[in-house]
C-alpha positions in Angstrom: 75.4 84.3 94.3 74.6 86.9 91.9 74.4 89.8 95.0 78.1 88.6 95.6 79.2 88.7 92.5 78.1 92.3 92.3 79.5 93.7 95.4 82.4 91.9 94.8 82.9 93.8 91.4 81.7 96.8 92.9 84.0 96.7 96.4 86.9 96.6 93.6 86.3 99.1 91.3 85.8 101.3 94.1 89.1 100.3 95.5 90.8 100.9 92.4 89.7 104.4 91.9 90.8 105.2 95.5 94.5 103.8 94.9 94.1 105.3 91.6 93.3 109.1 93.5 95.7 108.6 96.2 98.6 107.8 93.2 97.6 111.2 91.6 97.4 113.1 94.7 100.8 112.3 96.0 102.7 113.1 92.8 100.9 116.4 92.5 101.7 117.4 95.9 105.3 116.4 95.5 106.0 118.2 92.5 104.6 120.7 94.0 107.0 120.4 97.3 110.1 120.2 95.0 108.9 123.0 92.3 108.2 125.3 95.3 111.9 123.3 97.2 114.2 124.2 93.7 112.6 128.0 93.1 113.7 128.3 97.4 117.2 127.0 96.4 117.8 129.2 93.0 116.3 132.3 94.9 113.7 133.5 92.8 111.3 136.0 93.4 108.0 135.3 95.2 106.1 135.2 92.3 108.3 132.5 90.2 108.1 130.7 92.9 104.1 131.0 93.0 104.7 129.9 89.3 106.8 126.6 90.2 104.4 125.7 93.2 101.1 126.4 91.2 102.1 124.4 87.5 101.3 121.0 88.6 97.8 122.0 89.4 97.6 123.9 86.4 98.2 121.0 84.2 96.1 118.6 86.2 93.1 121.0 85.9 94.0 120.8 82.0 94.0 117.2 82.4 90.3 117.7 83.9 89.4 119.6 81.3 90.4 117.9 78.6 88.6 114.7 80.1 85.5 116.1 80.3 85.5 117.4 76.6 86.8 113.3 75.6 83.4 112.2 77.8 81.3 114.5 76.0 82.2 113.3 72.7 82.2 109.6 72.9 
């Protein structure tokens, strides 16, 4: 009962953290699609539009950065 209980709690966190990924993932790569879709459309140069495709990594990585600092300290 107790092996259950554990892989039961252990089959959902894991599931979580995999919706939880996939969530992130898509908006990064659609804010990424519709930076790089509106820099297209307003015809800026290539390197704006390297700008526009790049910032939603560029905050995420923050984000990963800023994570690892919180871990650290607690």
């Amino acid at each position: 009962m107790i092996a259950d209980l554990v892989g039961d709690n252990v089959g959902d966190c894991a599931g979580q953290c995999a919706d939880l990924f996939e969530s992130i993932s898509a908006e990064i790569i659609s804010a990424m699609i519709l930076g790089g879709t509106f820099a297209h459309e307003a015809q800026l140069p290539i390197e704006a539009k390297a700008g526009f495709i790049l910032f939603p990594l560029l905050i995420h990585s923050v984000d990963l950065i800023a994570s690892t600092i919180s871990v650290f300290c607690v």
